[in-house]
C-alpha positions in Angstrom: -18.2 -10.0 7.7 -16.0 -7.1 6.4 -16.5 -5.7 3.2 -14.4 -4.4 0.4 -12.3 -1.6 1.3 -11.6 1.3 -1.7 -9.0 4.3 -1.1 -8.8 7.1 -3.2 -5.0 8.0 -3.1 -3.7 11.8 -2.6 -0.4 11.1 -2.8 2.2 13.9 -0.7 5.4 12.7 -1.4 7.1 10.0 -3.3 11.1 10.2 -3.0 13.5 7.9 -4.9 17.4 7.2 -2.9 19.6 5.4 -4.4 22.2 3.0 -3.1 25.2 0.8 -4.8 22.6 -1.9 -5.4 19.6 -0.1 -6.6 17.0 2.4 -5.7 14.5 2.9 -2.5 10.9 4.4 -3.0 9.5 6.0 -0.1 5.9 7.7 -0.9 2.9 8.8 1.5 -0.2 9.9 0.4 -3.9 11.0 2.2 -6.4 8.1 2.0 -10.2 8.6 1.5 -12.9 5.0 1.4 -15.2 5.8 -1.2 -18.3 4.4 0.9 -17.9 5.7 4.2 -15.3 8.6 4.0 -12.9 7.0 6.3 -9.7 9.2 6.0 -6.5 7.1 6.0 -2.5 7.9 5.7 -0.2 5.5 3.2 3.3 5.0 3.9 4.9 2.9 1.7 8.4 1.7 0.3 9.4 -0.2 -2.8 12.7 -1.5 -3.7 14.0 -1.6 -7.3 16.4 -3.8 -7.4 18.7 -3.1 -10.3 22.3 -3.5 -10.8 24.5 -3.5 -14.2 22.9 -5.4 -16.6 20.6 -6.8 -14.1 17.0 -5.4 -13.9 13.4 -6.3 -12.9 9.9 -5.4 -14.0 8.3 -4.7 -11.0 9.6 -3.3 -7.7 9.2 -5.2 -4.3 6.7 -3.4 -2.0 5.8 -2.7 1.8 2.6 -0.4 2.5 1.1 0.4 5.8 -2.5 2.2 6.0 -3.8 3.6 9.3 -7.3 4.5 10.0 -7.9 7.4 11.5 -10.3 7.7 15.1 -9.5 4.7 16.2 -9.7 5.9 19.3 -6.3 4.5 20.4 -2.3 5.2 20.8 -1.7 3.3 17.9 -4.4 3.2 15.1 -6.3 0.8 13.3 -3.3 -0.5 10.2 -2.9 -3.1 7.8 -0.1 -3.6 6.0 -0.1 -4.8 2.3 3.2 -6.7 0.7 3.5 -7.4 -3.0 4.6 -5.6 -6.0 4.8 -2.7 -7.9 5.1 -2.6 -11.8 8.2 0.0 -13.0 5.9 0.3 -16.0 2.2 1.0 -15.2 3.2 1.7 -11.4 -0.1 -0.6 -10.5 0.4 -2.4 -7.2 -0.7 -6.0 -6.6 -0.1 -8.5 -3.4 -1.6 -9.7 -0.2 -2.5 -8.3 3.6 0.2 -9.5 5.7 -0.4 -8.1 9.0 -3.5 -6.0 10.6 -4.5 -4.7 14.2 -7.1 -6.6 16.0 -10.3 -3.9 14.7 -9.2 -5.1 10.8 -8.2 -8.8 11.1 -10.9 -10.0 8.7 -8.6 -8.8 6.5 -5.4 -10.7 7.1 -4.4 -12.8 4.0 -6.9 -10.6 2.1 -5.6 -9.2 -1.3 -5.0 -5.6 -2.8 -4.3 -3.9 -6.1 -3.7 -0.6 -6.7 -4.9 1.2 -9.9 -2.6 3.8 -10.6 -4.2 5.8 -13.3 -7.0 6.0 -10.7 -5.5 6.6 -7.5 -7.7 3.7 -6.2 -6.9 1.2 -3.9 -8.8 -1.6 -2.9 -8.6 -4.2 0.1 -10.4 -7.2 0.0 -11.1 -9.1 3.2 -9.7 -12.5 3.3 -12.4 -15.9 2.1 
């Protein structure tokens, strides 16, 4: 069974572009698992929807994390979908996709602790 999976976050970028209907997120940062030292890469993007008078409290979100060594064209990735909070900039949601080597994690969950840096993916069950 897989075990809990938890990231310490470098983050390298995080760029805000705005559009008529609102602003687009787009951040990367260096991943390290606190247990085994697995490095990692983050690619994420969150949409603030705002318009007007018409606002939200939290941002929708779309993260990918790739392993790296995975021996492979493509690496070991899961990608996480959920939300961010515009105040605390912590991250909840689900897995909603993962390669074959990380499928015990599909429909797990995540948060991410942003005064921490730490992410952590549980395995679904």
């Amino acid at each position: 069974m897989a075990s809990k999976l938890s990231f310490k976050l470098k983050l390298l970028f995080n760029e805000t572009v705005a559009d008529k209907w609102g602003n687009w997120q787009y951040a990367g940062a260096d991943l390290v698992e606190q247990k085994t030292k697995q490095k990692a890469k983050l690619i994420a993007t969150k949409r603030d929807n705002s318009h007007g008078s018409i606002s939200f409290p939290a941002s929708m979100l779309t993260a990918t994390v790739m392993l790296e060594g995975g021996g492979g064209p493509v690496p070991p990735n899961l990608t996480l979908q959920g939300v961010h909070d515009l105040t605390t900039n912590d991250e909840t949601g689900s897995v909603s996709s993962a390669s074959p080597e990380l499928a015990d994690y599909r429909g797990g969950t995540f948060t991410f602790n942003a005064k921490k840096g730490i992410l952590t993916i549980d395995p679904a069950g």
